[in-house]
C-alpha positions as a printed Julia matrix, in Angstrom:
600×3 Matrix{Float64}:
  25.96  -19.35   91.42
  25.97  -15.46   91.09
  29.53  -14.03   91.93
  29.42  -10.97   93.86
  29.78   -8.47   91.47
  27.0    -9.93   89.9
  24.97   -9.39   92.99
  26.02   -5.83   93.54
  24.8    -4.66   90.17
  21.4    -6.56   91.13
  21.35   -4.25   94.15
  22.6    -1.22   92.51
  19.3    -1.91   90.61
  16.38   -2.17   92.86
  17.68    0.26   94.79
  17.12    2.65   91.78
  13.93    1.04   90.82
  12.49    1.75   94.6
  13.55    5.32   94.54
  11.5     6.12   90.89
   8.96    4.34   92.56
   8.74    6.43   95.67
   9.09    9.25   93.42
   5.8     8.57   91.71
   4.11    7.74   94.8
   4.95   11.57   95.98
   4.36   12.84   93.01
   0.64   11.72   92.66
   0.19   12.82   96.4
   1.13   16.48   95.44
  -0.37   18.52   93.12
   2.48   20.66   93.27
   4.42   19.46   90.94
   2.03   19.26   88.15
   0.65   22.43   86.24
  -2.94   22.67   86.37
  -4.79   21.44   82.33
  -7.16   24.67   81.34
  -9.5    24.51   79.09
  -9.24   26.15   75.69
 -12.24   28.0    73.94
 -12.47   26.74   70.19
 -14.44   29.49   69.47
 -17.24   29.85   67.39
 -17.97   27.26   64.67
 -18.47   30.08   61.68
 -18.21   28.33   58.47
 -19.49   25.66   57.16
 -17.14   22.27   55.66
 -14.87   22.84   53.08
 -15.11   20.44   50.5
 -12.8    18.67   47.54
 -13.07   16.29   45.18
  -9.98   15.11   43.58
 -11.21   12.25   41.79
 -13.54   12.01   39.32
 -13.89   15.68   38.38
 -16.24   17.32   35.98
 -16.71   15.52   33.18
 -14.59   12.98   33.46
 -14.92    9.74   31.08
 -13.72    6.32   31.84
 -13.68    3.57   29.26
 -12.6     0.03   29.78
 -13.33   -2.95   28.3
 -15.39   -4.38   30.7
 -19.25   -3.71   31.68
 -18.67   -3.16   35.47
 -15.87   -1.42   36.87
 -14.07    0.31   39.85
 -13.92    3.94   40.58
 -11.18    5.3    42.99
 -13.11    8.65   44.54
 -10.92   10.51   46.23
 -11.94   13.55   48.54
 -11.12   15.9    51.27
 -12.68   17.94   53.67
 -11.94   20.58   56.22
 -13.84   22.3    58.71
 -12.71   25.37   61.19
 -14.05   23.86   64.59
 -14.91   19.75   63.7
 -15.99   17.52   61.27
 -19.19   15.39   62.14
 -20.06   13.35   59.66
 -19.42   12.81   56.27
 -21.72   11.0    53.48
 -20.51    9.48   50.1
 -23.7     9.65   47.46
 -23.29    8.12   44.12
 -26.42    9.21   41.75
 -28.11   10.34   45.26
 -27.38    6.59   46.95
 -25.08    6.82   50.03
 -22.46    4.36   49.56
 -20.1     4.78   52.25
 -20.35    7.04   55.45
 -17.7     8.35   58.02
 -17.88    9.77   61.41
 -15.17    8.63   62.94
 -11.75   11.12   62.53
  -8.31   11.07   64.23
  -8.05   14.3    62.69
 -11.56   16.38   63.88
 -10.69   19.09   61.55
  -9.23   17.51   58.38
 -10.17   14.16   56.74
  -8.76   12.34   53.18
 -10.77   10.03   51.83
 -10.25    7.65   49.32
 -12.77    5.03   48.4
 -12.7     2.02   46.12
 -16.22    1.87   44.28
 -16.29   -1.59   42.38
 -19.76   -1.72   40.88
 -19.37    1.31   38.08
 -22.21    0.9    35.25
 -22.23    2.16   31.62
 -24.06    5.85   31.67
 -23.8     9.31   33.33
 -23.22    9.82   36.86
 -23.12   12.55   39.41
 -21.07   11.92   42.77
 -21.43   14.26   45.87
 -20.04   14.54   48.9
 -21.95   15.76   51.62
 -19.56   16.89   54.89
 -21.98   17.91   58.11
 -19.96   19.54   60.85
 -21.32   19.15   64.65
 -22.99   22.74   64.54
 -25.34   21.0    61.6
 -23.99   23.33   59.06
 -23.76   21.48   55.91
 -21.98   21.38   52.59
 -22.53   19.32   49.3
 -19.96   19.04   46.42
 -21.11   17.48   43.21
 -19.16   16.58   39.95
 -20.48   14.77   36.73
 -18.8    11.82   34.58
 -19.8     9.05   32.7
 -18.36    5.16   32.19
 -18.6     5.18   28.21
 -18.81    2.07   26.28
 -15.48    0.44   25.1
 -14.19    2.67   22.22
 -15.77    1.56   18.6
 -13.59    2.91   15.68
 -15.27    6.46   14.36
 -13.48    6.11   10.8
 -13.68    3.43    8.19
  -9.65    2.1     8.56
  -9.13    3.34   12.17
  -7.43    1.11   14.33
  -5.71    3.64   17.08
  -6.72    6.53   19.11
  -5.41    8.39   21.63
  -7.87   11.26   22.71
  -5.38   12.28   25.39
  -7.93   13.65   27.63
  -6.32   13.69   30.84
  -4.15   10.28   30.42
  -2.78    8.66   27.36
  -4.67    5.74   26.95
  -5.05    4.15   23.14
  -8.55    3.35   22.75
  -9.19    1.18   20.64
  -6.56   -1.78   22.36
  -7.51    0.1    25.59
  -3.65   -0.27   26.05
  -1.36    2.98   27.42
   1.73    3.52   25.88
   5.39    3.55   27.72
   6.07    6.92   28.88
   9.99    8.03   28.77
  10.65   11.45   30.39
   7.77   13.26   31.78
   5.23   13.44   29.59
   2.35   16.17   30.94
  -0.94   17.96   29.81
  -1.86   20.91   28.56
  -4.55   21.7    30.55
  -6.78   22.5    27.06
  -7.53   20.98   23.8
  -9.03   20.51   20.53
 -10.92   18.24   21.55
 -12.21   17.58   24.81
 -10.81   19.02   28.0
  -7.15   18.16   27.55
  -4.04   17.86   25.33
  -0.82   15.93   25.3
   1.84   18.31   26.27
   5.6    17.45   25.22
   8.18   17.94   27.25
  12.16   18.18   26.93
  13.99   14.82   26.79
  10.11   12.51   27.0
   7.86   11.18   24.31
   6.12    8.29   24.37
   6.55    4.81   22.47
   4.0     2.07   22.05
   4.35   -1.02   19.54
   3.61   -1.24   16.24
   1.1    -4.78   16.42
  -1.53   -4.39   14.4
  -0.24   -0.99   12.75
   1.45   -1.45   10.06
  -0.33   -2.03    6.6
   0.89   -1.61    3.3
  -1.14    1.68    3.34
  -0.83    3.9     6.48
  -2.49    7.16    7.77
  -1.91    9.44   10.4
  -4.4    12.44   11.81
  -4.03   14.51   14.42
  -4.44   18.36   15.99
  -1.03   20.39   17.24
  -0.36   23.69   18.62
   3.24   24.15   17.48
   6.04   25.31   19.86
   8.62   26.67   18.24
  10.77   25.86   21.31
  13.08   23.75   20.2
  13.41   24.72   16.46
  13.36   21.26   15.19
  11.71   17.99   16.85
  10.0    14.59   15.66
   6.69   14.77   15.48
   5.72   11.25   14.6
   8.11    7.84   13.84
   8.27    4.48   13.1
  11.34    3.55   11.86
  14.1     0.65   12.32
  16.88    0.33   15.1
  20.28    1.75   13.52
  22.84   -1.01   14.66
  25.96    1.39   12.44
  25.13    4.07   14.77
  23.12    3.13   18.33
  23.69    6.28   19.87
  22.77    9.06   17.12
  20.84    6.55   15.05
  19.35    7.82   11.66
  18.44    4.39   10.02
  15.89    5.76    6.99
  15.32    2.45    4.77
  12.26    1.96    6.36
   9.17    3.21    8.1
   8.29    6.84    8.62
   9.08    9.93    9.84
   7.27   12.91   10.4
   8.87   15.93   11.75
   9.27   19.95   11.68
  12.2    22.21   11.01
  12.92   25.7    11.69
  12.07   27.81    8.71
  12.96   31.25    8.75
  10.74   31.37   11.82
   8.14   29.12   10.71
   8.09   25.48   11.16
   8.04   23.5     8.18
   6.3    20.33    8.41
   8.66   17.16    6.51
   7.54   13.25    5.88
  10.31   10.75    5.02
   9.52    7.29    3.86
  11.62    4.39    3.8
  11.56    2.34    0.77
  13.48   -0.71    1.59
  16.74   -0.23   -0.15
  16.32    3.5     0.49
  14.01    6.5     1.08
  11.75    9.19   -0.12
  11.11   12.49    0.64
   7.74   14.46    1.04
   8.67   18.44    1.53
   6.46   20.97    0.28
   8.58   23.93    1.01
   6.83   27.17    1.55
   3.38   25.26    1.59
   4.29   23.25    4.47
   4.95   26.11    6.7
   2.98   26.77    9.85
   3.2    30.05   12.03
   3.93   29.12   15.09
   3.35   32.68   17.0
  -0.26   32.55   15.97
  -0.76   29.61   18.73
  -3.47   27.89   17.22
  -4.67   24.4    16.44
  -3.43   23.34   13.27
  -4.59   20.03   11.79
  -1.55   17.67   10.44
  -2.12   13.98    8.09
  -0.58   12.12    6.15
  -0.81    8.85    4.29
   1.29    6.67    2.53
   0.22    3.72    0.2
   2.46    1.47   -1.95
   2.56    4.22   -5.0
   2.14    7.73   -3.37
   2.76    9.96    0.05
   0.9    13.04    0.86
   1.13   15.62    3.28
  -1.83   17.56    4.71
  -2.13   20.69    6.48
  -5.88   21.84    7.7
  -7.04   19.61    5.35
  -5.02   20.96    2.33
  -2.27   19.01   -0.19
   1.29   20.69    0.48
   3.12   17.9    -1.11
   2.15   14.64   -2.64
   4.32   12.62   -4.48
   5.05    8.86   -6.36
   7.43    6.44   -4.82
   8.1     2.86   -4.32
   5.96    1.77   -1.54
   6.58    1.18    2.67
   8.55   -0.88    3.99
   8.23   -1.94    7.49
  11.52   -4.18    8.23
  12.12   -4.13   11.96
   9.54   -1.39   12.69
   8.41   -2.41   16.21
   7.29    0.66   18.09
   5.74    4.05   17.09
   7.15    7.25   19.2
   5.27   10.1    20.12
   6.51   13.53   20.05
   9.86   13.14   19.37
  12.22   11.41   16.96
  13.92    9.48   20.28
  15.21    6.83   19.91
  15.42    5.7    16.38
  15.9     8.94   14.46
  17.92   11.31   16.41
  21.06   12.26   13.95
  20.01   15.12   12.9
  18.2    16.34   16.68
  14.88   15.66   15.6
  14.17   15.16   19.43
  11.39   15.94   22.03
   8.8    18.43   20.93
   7.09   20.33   22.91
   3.76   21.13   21.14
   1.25   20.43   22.25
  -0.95   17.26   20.54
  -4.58   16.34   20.28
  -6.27   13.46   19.02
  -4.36   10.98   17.59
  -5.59    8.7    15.11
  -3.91    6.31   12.5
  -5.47    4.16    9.8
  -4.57    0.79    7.86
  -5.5     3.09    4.91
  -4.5     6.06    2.66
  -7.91    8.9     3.7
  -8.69   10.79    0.85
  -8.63   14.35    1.05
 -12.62   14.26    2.19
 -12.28   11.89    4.58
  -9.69   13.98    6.23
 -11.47   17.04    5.64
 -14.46   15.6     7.21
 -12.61   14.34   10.47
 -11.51   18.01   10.61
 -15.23   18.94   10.58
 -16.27   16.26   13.29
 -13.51   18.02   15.58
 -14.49   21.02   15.34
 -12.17   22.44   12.76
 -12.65   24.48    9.69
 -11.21   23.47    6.41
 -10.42   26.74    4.1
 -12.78   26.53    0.87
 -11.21   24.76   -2.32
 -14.33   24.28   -4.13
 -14.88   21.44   -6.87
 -12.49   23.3    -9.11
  -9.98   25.2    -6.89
 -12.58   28.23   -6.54
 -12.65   30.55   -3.77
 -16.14   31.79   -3.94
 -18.89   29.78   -5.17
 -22.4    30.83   -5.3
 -24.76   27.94   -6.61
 -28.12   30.45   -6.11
 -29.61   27.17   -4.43
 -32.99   29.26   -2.73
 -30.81   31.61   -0.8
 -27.32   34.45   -1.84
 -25.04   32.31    0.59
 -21.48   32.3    -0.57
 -20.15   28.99    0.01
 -16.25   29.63    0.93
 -17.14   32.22    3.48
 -20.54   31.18    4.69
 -21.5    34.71    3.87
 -25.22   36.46    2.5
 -24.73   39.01   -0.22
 -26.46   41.63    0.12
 -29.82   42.01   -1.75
 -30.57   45.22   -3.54
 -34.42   45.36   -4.6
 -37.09   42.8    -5.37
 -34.15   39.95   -6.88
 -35.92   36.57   -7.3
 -35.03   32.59   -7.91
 -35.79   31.12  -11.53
 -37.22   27.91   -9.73
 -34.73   25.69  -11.08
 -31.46   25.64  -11.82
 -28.64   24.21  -14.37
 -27.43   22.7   -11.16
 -28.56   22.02   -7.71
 -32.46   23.03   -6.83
 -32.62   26.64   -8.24
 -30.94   29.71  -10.1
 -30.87   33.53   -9.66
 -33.37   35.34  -11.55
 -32.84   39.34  -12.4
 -35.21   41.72  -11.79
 -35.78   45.63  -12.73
 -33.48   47.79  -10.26
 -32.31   44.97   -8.63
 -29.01   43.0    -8.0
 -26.62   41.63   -5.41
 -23.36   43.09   -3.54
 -20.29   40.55   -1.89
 -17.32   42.6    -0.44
 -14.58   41.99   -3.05
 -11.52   42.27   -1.2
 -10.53   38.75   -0.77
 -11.22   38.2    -4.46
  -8.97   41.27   -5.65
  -5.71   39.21   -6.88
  -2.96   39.4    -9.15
  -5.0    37.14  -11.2
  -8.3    37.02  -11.5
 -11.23   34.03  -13.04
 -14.81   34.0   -13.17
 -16.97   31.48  -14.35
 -21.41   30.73  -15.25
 -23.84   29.65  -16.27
 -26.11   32.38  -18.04
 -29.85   32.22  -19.28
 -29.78   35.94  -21.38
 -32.98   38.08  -21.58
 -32.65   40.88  -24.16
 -35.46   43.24  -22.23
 -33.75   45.38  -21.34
 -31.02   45.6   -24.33
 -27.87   46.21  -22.06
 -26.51   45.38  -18.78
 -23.99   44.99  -16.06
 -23.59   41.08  -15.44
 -20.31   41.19  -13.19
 -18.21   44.26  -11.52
 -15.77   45.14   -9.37
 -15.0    49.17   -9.8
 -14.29   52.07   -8.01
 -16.69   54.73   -6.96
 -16.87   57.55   -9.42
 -17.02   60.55   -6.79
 -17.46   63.06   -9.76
 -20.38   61.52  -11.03
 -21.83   60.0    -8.21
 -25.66   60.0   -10.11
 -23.85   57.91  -13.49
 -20.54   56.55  -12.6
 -18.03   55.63  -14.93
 -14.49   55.47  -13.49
 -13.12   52.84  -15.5
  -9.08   53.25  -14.23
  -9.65   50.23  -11.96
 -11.5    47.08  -11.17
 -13.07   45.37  -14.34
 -16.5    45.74  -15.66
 -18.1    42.65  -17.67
 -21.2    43.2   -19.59
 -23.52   43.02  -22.3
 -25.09   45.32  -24.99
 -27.28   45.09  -27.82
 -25.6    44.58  -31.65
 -28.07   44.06  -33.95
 -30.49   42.12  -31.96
 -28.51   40.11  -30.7
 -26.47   40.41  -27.44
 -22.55   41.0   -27.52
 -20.61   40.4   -24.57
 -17.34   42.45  -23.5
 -14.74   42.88  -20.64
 -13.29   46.5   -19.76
 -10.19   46.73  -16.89
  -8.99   49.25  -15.47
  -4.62   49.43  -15.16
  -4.33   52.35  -12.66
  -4.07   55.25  -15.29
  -6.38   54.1   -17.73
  -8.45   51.09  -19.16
  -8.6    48.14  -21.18
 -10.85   46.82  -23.63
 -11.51   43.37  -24.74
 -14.54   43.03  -27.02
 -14.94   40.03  -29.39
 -17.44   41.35  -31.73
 -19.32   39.22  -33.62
 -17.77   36.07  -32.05
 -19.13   37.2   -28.66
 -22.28   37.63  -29.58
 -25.58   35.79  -28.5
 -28.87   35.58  -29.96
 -31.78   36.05  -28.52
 -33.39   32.89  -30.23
 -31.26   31.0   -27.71
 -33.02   29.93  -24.51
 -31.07   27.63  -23.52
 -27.94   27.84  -21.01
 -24.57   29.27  -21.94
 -21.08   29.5   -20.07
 -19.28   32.85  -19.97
 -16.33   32.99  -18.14
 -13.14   35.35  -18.69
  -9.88   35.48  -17.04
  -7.35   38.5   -15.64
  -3.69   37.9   -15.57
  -0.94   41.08  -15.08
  -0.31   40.51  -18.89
  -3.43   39.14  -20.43
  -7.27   38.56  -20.33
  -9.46   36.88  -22.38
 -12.98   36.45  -22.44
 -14.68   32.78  -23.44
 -18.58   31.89  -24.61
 -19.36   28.14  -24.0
 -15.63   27.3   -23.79
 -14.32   28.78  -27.1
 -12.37   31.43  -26.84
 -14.39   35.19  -28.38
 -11.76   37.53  -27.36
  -8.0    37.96  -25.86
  -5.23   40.66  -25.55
  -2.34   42.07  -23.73
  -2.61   45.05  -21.23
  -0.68   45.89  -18.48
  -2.6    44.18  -15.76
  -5.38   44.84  -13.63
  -5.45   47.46  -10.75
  -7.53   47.32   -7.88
  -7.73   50.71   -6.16
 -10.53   51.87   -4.34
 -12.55   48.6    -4.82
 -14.24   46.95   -2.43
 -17.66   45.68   -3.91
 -18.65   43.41   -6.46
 -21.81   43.66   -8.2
 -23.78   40.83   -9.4
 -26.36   41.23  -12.33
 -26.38   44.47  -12.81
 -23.62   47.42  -13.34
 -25.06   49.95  -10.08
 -23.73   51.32   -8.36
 -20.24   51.67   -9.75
 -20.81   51.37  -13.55
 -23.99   53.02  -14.28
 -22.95   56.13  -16.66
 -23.82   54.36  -20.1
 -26.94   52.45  -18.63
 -26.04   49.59  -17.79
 -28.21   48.81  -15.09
 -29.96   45.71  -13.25
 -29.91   42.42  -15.86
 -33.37   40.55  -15.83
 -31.42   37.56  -17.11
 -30.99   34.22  -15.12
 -27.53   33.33  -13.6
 -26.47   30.03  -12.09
 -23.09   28.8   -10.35
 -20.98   31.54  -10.15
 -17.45   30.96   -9.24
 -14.57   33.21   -8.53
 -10.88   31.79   -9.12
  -7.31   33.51   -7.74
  -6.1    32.45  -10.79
  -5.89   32.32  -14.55
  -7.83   29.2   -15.2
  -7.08   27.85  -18.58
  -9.51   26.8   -20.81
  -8.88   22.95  -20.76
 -10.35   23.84  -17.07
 -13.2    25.93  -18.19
 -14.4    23.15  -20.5
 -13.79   20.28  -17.53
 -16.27   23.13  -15.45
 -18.77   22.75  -18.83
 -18.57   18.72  -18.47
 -19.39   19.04  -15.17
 -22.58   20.13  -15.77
């Protein structure tokens, strides 16, 4: 039974409930107290939809293992007055349609495709809004094949071309930090950018052979002035918080160096480790922001470094070991070699590839190729030009044409290769010598002689001879390297200019050549700032001190023939046949002259 104050509060509260009720009923019977709902003019519908597409976007490549996969597209679209409809067209076949929006003006899609084939694809959107105007955004991508190794020995690759999958596992590694993009690349669209206090890590399964290589593309920050580049090394139970374990696996990693960054390998050897720095060699510029191409590979006898495809340091020791190796970081030293703050770098890096193999210098030099790169000339014996007359005047180290004076011709073969140059009256060939104008100076070929006519320039760099423009003969620089008749035979000789006047290095009867022989012979001489000396089919003819060679004012050289620079005593176009002409920065001795005549 309800006591009374129970049954006062009941009252209290009807009473209150018929009031509000009452309240409502007056309310609805008088407009009064309600303001009147107007109408609000939108306003003309002027522009058409607005349209986004998040995901895929242009070019965009997925790979998976499987045949058939999903696609997340994700979209938006916008319109000033009101969305109508909105159609979803993969390869011009509508696969999902809307039309129905809380938000009239705004909508966010996001659809799960779940049929994606192999091949190239194009998905639009196409937003209608309810004046009919229309608008169709389009982007391109393609579901690629699963990865198949590129290299002989590859067995990872990380392209980093928008995330940081590894390809050939299809696996993605453990990110610490936050790891971004760069927004560019070597390669592709994109670029793993570092960032301060991430890298990334991934395990070492299926990595680690007892020969290793690494390959990939940076654009070094010098910001900070040291960093790890690339590790695998062991936990370092002395010291878990600054660890700096070295007795086994690898690390690869820069250093400030007077500004530059030098580029440093350390191998661990088991009961200790090696060290791979080539000093000045392993330098790169780091203001010139531009790709530079890094490898290196270690086998059980020998380590060597590469920089755009070049040796900076290579080097015997014991062999890898791997004990307790389990994970490879990315772009820093964190978290097994941190001692020395060889942390986060933030270069960026492209194209990541390592190998259950030591590349040879080729193979790297052709990956560098493949991507794009070009590898500076080191010809088959350190030359830096190299003509081989093969049909056309193309200097190989530069790509470059000579330039043809006359009617010069080909000999239709050649010692080596398909052909050989072939003189001709008033004619000869020009390269701009600057590049070639060193301290030291080699040049070495292969030489068919024709006595008719009984003297001529073969080879010279030289000033021009402004008072005697018509016959010049300014010998104070440059060198001059020619033949002349003795006897009926042919003598070679060598003149250099030293700045105030000349020097003269002329065998005599040892460098002379008969006529009788038609076969091929090998000249070659060499310029040092003490020395040159002048060699006929590897045997030394002449030699002599001088007080090195000066360049000044040269910036041709002529090829079979003395014009223009060294014309005064007539020694003019040689109809003789030349073949594999190579220039060397350096005094090459004659052990490597004779290795060139081997070669042949």
């Amino acid at each position: 039974m309800a006591t009374k104050k129970t049954q006062s509060i009941m009252k209290l509260f009807k009473s209150i409930v018929t009031s509000f009720a009452l309240l409502l009923v007056l309310v609805g019977c008088d407009n009064s107290f309600i303001d009147e709902i107007e109408a609000v003019d939108p306003g003309a519908d002027e522009s058409a939809p607005a349209v986004t597409i998040s995901y895929p976007t242009e070019g965009t490549q997925i790979q998976v293992y499987e045949s058939v996969t999903s696609i997340n597209i994700q979209f938006e679209v916008t319109d000033d007055i009101e969305v109508d409809n909105i159609s979803v067209r993969l390869n011009d076949n509508e696969i999902v349609s809307y039309s129905d929006f809380k938000d009239y003006r705004r909508f966010v899609g996001e659809y799960l495709y779940e049929e994606l084939v192999d091949g190239d694809h194009t998905l639009s959107i196409v937003a209608t809004d309810i004046d009919g105007k229309t608008t169709t955004r389009s982007v391109n991508f393609s579901k690629v094949p699963p990865y198949q190794a590129k290299y002989d020995g590859e067995i990872f690759y990380m392209p980093f071309d928008g995330d940081n999958i590894e390809l050939v596992s299809v696996t993605y590694p453990t990110e610490v930090g936050n790891m971004g993009f760069a927004g560019q690349g070597k390669v592709g669209g994109n670029a793993l950018a570092g960032a301060s206090g991430s890298y990334l890590t991934f395990p070492t399964n299926g990595l680690l052979e007892d020969e290793f290589s690494a390959v990939f593309w940076m654009k070094v920050n010098a910001t900070p002035d040291r960093a790890g580049v690339l590790v695998i090394g062991p936990p370092d139970e002395a010291n878990p918080t600054n660890p700096n374990n070295r007795k086994a696996g690898f690390r690869f990693f820069r250093e400030n160096a007077g500004g530059k960054q030098r580029f440093k390998l350390n191998v661990g050897t088991g009961a200790s480790d090696s060290w791979f720095d080539g000093g000045a060699a392993a330098d790169v510029d780091p203001t010139k922001d531009e790709w530079v191409h890094m490898a290196f590979t270690i086998s059980q006898s020998e380590a060597t470094v590469y920089i755009n495809g070049q040796v900076v340091k290579t080097g015997a020791f014991a062999g890898v070991d791997w004990t307790n190796c389990d994970i490879i970081s990315i772009m820093s030293g964190a978290p097994r070699f941190t001692a020395w703050n060889h942390l986060s770098d933030q270069s960026f890096m492209d194209e990541l590839r390592l190998f259950n193999k030591a590349l040879s210098q080729t193979e790297i030099q052709n990956i560098i190729r493949d991507e794009g790169g070009n590898v500076p000339y080191q010809g088959e014996f350190g030359e830096i030009f190299y003509m081989p007359f093969d049909g056309n005047y193309t200097e190989a180290a530069s790509g470059s044409n000579a330039t043809a004076v006359g009617s010069p011709s080909f000999a239709g073969s050649g010692l080596r290769g398909t052909n050989a140059y072939k003189g001709a009256a008033d004619s000869y060939l020009t390269f701009p010598s600057e590049a070639l104008e060193n301290d030291e100076f080699s040049a070495s070929f292969w030489y068919k002689v024709n006595g008719d006519p009984d003297r001529a320039g073969i080879l010279v760099i030289g000033p021009p001879d402004d008072a005697n423009p018509t016959a010049q003969n300014k010998r104070t620089s440059g060198f001059r390297f020619f033949r002349e008749n003795a006897g009926g035979e042919q003598r070679f000789k060598l003149n250099i200019g030293t700045g105030a006047s000349d020097s003269w290095f002329d065998g005599g009867d040892a460098a002379d050549v008969p006529l009788t022989n038609t076969d091929w012979i090998h000249m070659a001489f060499t310029i040092s700032q003490t020395e040159a000396k002048v060699y006929i089919n590897g045997q030394l003819v002449s030699e002599g001190t001088f007080d090195g060679i000066d360049w000044t004012d040269c910036d041709i050289m002529s090829i079979m023939s003395g014009a223009p620079r060294f014309t005064g005593w007539g020694h003019n176009a040689d109809h003789s046949v030349m073949d594999e002409l190579r220039i060397f920065d350096r005094v090459i001795t004659q052990t490597e002259i004779q290795t060139i005549i081997n070669a042949r």
